[in-house]
C-alpha positions in Angstrom: 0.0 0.0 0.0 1.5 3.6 -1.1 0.5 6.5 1.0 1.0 9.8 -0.4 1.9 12.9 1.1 0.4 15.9 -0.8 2.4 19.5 0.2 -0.9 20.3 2.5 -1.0 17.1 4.2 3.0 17.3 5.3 2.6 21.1 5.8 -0.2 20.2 8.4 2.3 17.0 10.4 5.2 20.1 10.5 2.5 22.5 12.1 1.6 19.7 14.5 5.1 18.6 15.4 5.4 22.8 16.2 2.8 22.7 18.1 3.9 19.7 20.4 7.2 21.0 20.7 5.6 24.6 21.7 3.8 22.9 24.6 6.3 20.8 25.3 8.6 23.4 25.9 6.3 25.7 27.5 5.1 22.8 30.2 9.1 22.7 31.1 9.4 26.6 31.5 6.0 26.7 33.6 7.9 23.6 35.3 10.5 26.0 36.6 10.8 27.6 39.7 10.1 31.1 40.3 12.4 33.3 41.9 11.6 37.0 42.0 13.9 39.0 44.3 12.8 42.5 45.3 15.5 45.1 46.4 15.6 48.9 46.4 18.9 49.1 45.0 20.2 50.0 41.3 19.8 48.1 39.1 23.7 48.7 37.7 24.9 48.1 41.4 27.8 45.5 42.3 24.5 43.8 43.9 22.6 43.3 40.8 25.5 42.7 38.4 26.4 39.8 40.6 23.3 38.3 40.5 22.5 39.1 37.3 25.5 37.4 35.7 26.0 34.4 38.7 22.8 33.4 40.6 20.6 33.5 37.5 22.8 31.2 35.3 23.5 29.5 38.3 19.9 28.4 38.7 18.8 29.1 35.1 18.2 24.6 34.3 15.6 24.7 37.2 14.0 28.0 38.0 13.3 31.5 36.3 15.3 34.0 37.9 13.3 37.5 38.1 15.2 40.7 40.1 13.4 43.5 40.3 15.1 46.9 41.1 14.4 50.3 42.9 11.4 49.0 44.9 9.4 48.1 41.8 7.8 45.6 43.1 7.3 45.9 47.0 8.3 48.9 48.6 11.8 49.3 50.4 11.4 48.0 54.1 8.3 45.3 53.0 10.5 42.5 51.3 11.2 40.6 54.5 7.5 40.3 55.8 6.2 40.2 51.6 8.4 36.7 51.7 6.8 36.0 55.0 3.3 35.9 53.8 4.2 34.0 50.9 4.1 37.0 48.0 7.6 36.8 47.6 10.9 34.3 46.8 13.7 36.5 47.5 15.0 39.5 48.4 18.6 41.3 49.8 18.3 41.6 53.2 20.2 43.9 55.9 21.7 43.1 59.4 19.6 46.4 60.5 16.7 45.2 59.0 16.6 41.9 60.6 16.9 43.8 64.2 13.7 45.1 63.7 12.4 41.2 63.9 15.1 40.0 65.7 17.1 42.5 67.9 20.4 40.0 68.6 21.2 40.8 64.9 22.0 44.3 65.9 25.6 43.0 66.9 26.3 42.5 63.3 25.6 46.1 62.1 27.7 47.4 65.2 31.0 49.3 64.3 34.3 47.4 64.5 32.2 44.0 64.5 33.7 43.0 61.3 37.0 43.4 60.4 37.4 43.2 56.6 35.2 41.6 53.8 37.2 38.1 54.6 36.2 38.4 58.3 32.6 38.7 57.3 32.4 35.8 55.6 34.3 34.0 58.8 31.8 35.0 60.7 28.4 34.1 58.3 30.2 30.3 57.9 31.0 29.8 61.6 28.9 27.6 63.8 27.9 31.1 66.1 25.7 32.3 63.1 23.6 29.0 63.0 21.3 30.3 66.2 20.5 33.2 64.1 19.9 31.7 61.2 17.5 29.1 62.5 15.7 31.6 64.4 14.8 33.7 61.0 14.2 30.2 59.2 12.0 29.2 62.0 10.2 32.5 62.9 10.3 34.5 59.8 10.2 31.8 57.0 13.4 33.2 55.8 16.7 31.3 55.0 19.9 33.3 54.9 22.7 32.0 51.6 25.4 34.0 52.0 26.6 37.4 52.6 27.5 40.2 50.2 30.1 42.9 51.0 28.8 46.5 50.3 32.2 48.1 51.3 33.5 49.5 54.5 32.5 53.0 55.5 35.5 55.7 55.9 35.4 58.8 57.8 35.9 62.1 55.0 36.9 65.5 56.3 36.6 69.0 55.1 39.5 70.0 57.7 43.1 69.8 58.1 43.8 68.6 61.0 45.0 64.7 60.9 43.1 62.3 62.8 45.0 59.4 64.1 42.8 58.3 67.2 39.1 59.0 68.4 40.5 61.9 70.6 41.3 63.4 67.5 37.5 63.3 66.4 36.2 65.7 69.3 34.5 68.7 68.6 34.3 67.6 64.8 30.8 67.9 64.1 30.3 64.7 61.7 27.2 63.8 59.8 25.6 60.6 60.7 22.6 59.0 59.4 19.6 60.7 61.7 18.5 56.8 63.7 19.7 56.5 67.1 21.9 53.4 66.3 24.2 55.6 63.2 24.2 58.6 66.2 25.7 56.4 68.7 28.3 54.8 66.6 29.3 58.4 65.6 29.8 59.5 69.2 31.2 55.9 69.8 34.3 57.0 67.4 34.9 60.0 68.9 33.2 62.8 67.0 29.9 65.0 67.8 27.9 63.3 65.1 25.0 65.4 63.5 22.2 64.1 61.3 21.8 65.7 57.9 19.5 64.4 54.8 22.2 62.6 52.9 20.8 65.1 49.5 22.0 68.2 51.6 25.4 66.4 52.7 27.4 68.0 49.7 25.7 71.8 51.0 26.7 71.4 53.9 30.5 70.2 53.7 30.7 73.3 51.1 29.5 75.7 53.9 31.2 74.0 57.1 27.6 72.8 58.4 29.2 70.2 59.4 33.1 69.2 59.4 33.0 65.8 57.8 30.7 62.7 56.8 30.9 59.0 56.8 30.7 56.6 54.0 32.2 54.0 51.7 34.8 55.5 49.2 32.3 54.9 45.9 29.8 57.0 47.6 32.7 60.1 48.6 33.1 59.5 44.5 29.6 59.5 42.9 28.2 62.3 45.0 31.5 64.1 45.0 32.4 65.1 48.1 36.0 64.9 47.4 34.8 68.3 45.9 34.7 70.0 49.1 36.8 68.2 51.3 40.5 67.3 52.1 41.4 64.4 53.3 40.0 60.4 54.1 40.5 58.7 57.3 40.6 54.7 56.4 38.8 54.2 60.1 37.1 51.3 58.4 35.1 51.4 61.4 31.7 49.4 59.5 32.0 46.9 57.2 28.3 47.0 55.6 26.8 43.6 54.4 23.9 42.3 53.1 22.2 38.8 53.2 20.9 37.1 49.9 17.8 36.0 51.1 15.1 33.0 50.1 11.9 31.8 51.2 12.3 28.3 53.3 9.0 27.5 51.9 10.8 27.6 48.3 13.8 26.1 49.4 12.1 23.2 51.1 10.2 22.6 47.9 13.9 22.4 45.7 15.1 18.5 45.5 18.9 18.4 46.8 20.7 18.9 43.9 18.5 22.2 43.0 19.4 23.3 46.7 23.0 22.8 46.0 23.1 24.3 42.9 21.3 27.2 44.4 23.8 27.7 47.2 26.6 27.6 45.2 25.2 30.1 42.8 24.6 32.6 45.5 28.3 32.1 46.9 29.4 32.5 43.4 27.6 35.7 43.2 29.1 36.8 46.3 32.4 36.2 45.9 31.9 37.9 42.1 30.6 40.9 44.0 33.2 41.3 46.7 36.2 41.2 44.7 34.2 43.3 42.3 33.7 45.8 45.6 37.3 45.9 47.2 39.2 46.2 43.7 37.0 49.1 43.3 37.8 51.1 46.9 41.5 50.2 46.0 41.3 52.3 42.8 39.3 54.7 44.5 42.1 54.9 47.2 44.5 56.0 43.9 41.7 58.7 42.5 41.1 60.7 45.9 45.1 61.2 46.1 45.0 62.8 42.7 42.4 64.6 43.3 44.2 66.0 46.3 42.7 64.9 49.1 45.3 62.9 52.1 44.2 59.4 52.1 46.0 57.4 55.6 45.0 54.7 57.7 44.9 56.1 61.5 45.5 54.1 64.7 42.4 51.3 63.6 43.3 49.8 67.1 42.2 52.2 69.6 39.0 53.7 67.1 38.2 49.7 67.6 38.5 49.4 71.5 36.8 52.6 72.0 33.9 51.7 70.0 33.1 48.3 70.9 34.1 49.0 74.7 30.9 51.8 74.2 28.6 49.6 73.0 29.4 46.6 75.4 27.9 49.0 77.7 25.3 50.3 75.7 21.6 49.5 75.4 22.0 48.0 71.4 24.6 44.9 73.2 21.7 44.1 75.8 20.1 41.3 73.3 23.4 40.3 72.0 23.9 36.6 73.3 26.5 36.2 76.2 30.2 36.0 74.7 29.6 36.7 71.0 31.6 39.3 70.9 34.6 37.7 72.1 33.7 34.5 69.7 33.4 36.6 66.6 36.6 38.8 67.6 38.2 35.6 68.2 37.5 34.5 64.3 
């Protein structure tokens, strides 16, 4: 028996091969899990490049990977409880923020805490994080992959005088983020801190409203500060962080393999980011001396007993758990 296949008839079995294919491929993509992470950062930050070009690929056989920037979709300071209720996968999450929930992670937004980016990443691996990290798995629905170095904040000052230790700092009137916690830890180093709108920090260096500021070296560059000031005191006295943040619920759902895959994606983009981070404050470091301002490291010892011996006998250490300090200073 001959069959014959007329142009219509094998124009028809393509169509239908397309189609199965189409749905085939569409039931595998509608498979995949989604992960929508929420931040209010830029979306051409050392955050979002990382992810972008490590945790998506990363993840990319198993899950669709959606970030969305600048508080698109849940507003700045909602992430954390959005991923709570379930309207949420991921999101970038801060030591301060977590203090709201959970006040013990306070210690880890405290000046002189962490040492270096190296040190933070010590500290996130070691056995003393696990309490914490249970605590906002078990009471928040929130597991914590790795931590991301946003840079260490410097102290940058429209005066002369060269500051070597926090005795140097008194009388300077330095701007400070206007929360009690960013106030203490500018008294803490030394200096009468004085809260300012960050948009009116430039102003206000330009007309001696205040002496100095604090902030990592890419900020001093993109807002230009270096305009109207002379010199940059490495105090290094906070190394920022953030946590890359998923829903247990999610993760619990991912077999093993997709877990591991997912961990190592977000230490991939991690690591991407932090080297990314401290190449760039070195070439900052290189820029602000020709430019003109004094760049110098000052006694980093005594700024760090100072500061932690003030808040070891402040309210903010009163929920940190007995002996952490020494544990993590011990790392």
């Amino acid at each position: 028996m001959t069959i014959k296949f007329t142009r219509r008839k094998m124009m028809s079995a393509l169509a239908t091969v397309a189609l199965v294919g189409s749905l085939a491929t569409s039931a595998i993509a509608a498979d995949k899990i989604k992960l929508r992470l929420a931040s209010s950062g830029s979306a051409t930050g050392t955050r979002a490049i990382a992810l972008i070009e490590k945790f998506g690929p990363g993840v990319s056989d198993f899950a669709n990977f959606e970030p969305h920037w600048n508080s698109s979709l849940f507003k700045q300071g909602t992430e954390l409880e959005a991923i709570a209720r379930g309207n949420l996968e991921m999101a970038i999450a801060s030591a301060q923020e977590l203090a709201e929930f959970f006040p013990e992670f306070s210690i880890f937004a405290a000046g002189y805490v962490h040492r270096d980016a190296a040190h933070q990443v010590a500290v996130f691996n070691d056995p003393l994080m696990d309490p914490f990290k249970k605590k906002v798995e078990d009471e928040l629905g929130l597991k914590l992959l790795t931590v991301m170095y946003l840079g260490r904040r410097q102290v940058n000052l429209r005066t002369d005088d060269k500051v070597m230790k926090p005795e140097d700092l008194a009388g300077v009137n330095l701007r400070m983020p206007g929360t009690a916690a960013w106030q203490f830890l500018g008294k803490a180093l030394g200096a009468n801190p004085t809260p300012m709108a960050f948009s009116e920090v430039y102003t206000g260096l330009q007309t001696g409203a205040v002496d100095g500021q604090d902030n990592p070296l890419p900020t001093v560059v993109d807002k230009k500060f270096y305009e109207v000031t002379k010199q940059i005191v490495l105090t290094s006295h906070l190394v920022d962080l953030n946590y890359i943040a998923i829903s247990k619920k999610v993760w619990d759902s991912m077999t093993p393999e997709q877990q591991a895959k997912t961990q190592a994606a977000a230490d991939e983009a991690a690591e991407f980011g932090r080297q990314k981070q401290l190449a760039l404050e070195e070439s900052l470091v290189s820029f602000l001396k020709e430019k003109g301002l004094k760049v110098y490291e000052p006694d980093v010892a005594s700024f760090r007993k100072r500061v932690q011996g003030m808040y070891v006998d402040s309210e903010f250490a009163k929920s940190w758990p007995k002996g952490l300090l020494e544990k993590i200073n011990a790392l």
